[in-house]
C-alpha positions as CSV (number, residue, x, y, z in Angstrom):
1,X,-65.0,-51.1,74.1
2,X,-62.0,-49.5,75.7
3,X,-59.5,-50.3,73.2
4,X,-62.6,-48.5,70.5
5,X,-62.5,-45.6,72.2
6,X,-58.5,-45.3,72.1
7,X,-58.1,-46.3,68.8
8,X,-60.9,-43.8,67.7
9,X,-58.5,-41.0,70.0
10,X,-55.5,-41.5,68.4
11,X,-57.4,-41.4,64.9
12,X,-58.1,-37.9,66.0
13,X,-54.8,-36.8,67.2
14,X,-53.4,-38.2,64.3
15,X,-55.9,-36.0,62.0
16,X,-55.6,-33.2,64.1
17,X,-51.6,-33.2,63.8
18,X,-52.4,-33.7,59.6
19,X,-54.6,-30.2,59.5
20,X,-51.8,-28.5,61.9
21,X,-49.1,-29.1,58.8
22,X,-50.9,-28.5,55.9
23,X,-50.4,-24.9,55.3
24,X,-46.6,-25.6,55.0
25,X,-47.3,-28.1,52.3
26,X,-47.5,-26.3,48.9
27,X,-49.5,-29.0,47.1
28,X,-50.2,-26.8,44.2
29,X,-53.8,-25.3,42.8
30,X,-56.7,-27.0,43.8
31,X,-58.6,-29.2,41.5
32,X,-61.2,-27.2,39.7
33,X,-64.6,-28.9,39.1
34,X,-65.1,-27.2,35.2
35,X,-64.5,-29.8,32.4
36,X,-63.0,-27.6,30.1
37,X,-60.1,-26.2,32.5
38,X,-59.3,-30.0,33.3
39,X,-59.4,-30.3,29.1
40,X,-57.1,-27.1,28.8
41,X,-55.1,-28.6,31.4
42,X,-54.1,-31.6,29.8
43,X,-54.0,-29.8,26.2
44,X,-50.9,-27.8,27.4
45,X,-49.2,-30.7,29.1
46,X,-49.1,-32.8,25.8
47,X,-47.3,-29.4,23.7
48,X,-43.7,-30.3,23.4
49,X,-41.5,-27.4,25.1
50,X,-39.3,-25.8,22.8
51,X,-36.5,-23.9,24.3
52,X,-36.5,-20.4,22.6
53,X,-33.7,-19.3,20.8
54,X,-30.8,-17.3,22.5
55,X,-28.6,-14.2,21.2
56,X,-25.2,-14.9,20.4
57,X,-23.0,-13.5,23.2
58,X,-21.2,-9.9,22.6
59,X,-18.1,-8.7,23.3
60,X,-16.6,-5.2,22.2
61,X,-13.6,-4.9,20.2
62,X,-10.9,-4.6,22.1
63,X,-12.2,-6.1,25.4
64,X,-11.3,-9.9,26.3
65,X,-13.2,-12.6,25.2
66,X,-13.9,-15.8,22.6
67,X,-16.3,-13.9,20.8
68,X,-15.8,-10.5,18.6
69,X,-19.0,-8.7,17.0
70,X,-19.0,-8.5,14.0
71,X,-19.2,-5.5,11.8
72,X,-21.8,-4.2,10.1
73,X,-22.6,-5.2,6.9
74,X,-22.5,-1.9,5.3
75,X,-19.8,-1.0,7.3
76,X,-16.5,-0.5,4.7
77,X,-12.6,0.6,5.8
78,X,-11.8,3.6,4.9
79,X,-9.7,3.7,1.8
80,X,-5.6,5.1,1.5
81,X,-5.3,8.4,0.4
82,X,-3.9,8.4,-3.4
83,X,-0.7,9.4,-3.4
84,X,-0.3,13.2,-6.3
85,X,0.3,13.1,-9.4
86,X,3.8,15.0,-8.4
87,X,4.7,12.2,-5.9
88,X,3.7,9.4,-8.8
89,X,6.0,10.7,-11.2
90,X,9.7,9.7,-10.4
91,X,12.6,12.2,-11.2
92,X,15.6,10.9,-13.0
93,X,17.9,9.1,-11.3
94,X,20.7,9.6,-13.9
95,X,21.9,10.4,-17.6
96,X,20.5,8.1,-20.3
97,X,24.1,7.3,-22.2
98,X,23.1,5.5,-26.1
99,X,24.9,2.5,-26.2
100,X,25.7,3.1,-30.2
101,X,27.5,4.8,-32.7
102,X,27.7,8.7,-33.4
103,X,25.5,7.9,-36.7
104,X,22.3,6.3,-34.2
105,X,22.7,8.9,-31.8
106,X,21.9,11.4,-34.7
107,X,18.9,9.5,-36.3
108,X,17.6,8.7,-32.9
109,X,17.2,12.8,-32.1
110,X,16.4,13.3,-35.2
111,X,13.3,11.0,-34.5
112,X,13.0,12.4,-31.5
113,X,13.6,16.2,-32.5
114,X,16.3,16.3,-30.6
115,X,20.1,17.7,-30.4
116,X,23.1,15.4,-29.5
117,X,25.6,16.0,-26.3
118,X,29.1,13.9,-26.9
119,X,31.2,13.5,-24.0
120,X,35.1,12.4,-24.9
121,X,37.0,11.4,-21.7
122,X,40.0,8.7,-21.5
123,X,40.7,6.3,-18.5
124,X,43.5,8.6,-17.1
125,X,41.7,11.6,-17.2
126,X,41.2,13.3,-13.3
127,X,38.5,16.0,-14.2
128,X,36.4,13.1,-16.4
129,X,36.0,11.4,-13.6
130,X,35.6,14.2,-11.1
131,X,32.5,15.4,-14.0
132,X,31.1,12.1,-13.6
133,X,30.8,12.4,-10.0
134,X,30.2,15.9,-9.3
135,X,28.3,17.4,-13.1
136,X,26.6,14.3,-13.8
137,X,24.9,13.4,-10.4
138,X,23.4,16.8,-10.7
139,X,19.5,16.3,-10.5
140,X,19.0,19.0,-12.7
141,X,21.1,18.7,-15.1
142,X,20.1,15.0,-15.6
143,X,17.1,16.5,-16.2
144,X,18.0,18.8,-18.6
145,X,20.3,16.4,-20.5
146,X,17.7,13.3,-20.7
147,X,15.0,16.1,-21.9
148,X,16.7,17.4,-24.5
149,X,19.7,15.5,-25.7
150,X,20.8,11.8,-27.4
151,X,23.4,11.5,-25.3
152,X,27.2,9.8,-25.9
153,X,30.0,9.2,-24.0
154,X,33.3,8.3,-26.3
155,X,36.4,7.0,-25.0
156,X,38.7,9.2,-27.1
157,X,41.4,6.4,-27.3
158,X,39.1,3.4,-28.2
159,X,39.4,2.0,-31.3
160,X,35.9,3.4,-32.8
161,X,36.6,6.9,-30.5
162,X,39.6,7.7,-31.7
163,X,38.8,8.5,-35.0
164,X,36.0,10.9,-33.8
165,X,37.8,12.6,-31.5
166,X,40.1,13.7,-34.7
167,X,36.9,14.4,-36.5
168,X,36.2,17.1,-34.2
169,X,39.8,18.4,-33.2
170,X,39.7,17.2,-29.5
171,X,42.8,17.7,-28.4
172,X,41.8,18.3,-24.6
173,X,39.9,16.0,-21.8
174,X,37.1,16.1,-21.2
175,X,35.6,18.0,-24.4
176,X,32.4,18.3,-24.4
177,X,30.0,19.0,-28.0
178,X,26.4,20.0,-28.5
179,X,25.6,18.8,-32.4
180,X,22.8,19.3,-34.4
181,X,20.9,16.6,-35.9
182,X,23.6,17.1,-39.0
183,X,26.4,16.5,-36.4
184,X,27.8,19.9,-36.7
185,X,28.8,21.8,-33.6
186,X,26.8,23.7,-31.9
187,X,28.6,24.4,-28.4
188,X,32.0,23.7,-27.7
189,X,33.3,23.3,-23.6
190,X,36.2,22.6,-22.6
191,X,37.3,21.1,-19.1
192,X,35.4,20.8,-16.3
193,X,32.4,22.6,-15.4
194,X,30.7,22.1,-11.9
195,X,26.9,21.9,-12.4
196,X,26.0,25.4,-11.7
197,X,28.2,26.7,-14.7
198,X,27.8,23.8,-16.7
199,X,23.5,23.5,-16.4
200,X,23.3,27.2,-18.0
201,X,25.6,25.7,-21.2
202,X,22.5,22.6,-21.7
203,X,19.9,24.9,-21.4
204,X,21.2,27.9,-23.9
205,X,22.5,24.8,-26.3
206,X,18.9,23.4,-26.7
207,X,17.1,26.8,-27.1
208,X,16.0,27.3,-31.2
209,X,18.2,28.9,-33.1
């Protein structure tokens, strides 16, 4: 009878200690006596859980990072400036010699409907050479020459120069003609001429007459 009663006081204690730490036990929601939430219930727990789909991350250009956004797709580089028409076209860079005889130089500017500019130098001559560097470097005379003459240059001692160089008398170097298309002389110059007193000679040469 005695060890009843103590057994049936520690049962107590022992419940009483139970009920004391229950409320710090967060055992979940309570069990619901409706049917259909116990069906819902076990409805959701046999959906599969799929994980939702995440954004890519985003960096800005220019900050550090593995990933770069990307541009828009409508999004286009703005295109180069063209250059002018001016800038497009190139200027001569120098006299356009013919590489032929006195007879091609005239059907070619005949074709052309244009006059023909003989130069006769030698290999000894000072003021040939100092024309080649100073006259015929001359932007605008290159010009003028290329847009209106066939030009020739004729070594007046070659084999095929000398004989033209008595053709036309030219006794001097460098002599310098301005033919017609007939290979008669038009202009007539004699020496050197820098480019500002030889340019105004090609231009009054070409002019009709």
């Amino acid at each position: 009878m005695r060890s009843h009663v103590t057994r049936s006081r520690a049962s107590a204690l022992l419940l009483a200690l139970t009920l004391a730490l229950a409320p710090a036990c967060d055992c979940g929601p309570a069990a619901s006596n409706d049917p259909a939430a116990g069906t819902a219930s076990e409805e959701a727990a046999l959906v599969p859980v799929v994980d939702a789909p995440t954004a890519p991350p985003f960096t800005s250009p220019g900050t550090s990072g593995d990933v770069v956004a990307s541009p828009l797709p409508h999004a286009v580089a703005p295109s180069e400036p063209k250059p002018s028409v001016a800038a497009e076209v190139a200027s001569p860079k120098e006299i356009v010699w013919l590489k032929g005889t006195l007879e091609e130089a005239l059907e070619q500017a005949r074709k052309e409907n244009k006059l023909v500019f003989v130069d006769f130098w030698t290999t000894w001559c000072g003021w040939c050479k100092k024309l080649d560097h100073d006259t015929y470097t001359d932007p605008k005379v290159i010009a003028a020459l290329n847009e209106h003459y066939v030009c020739l240059s004729v070594d007046a001692e070659s084999k095929i120069g000398a004989p033209l160089a008595r053709k036309y008398s030219v006794n001097g170097y460098p002599t310098l003609l301005f033919l017609t298309t007939d290979g008669l002389v038009r202009e007539r110059v004699g020496g050197y001429k820098p480019p500002e007193k030889f340019l105004p000679i090609v231009v009054q040469s070409a002019k009709p007459r």
